[in-house]
Every structure is written in structure tokens, then in C-alpha cells.
N, C-alpha and C positions, 0 to 999 in steps of 0.2 A: 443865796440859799433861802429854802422857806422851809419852815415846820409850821404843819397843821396840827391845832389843838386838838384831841381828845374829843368827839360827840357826846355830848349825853343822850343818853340813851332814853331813863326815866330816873326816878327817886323812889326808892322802898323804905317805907315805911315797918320799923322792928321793934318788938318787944322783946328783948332777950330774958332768958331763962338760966342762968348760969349755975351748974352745981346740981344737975337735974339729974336723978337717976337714969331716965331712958331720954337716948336723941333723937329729937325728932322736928319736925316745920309743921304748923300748922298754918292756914294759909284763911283768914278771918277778914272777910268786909273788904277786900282790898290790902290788908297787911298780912305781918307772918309775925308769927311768933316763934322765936327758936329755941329749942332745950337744949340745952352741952351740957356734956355731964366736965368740961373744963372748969374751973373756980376762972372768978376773976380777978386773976392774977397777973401785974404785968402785964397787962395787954393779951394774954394768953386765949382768953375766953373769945375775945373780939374775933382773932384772928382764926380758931376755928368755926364761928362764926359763919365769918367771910365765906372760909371754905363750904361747908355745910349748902348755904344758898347757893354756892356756884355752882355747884354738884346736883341740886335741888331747880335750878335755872338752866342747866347745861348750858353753861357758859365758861371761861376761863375764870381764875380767881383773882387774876391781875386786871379782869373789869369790874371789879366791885371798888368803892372804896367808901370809908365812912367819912359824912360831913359833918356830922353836926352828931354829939350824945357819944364820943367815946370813953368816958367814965359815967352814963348814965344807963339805965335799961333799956329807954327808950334811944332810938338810931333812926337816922335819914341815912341814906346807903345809896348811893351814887351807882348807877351802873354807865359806865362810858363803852364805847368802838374799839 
């Protein structure tokens, strides 16, 4: 049996915004910045987030995934195949 790993794809770089009255992606120098009006709470903020860019990327939300800054504002954000 084989399984093949996951491609990466690229890495995005995120400034999130949590707690923001209006949602929106700004898309600056090569990064994004996301506003949710989610707190961050629980992981809650992240994960719409996640969804937000996938939506934002037309991609699935199960190719994103965060590496690096998940209790931070700043994020590296994995997109994989």
C-alpha cells in the first residue's frame, strides 16, 4: 500500500483582524489581511478564518491549514492538493 503526502501548494502569509465590525480580505504586498467579526475565542476566529480565504481563493477549506501563529495575529497558512 502507498499513500502519497499532501502537496504544498504555497504558504500565505495573514494578519488577522478578529472582532471586526465588517468581514472582509484585504489582499497587501503579497499578504492578506482578514477581518471576522468572530472573537477569538476557542479557536473560533481561526477557523472562520480558514473558511473566509477558501472562499476568498476558491478553493476547498480542508486545503488550508495553519502552521505556525495559531494564538497569534500573525499566521503562515499552508495551502496543500
Amino acid at each position: 500500500m502507498h499513500f502519497a503526502a499532501p502537496r504544498r501548494l504555497m504558504r500565505l502569509e495573514v494578519k488577522a483582524y478578529p472582532s471586526a465590525r465588517k468581514e472582509r480580505i484585504i489582499e497587501e504586498n503579497g499578504r492578506f489581511k482578514v477581518y471576522t467579526s468572530v472573537p477569538p475565542d476557542k479557536g473560533k476566529a481561526n477557523q472562520k478564518i480558514l473558511k473566509m480565504l477558501a472562499k476568498h481563493l476558491g478553493i476547498k477549506r480542508s486545503q488550508l491549514k495553519i502552521i505556525k501563529g495559531v494564538s497569534s495575529r500573525i499566521k503562515i497558512i499552508e495551502v496543500v492538493e
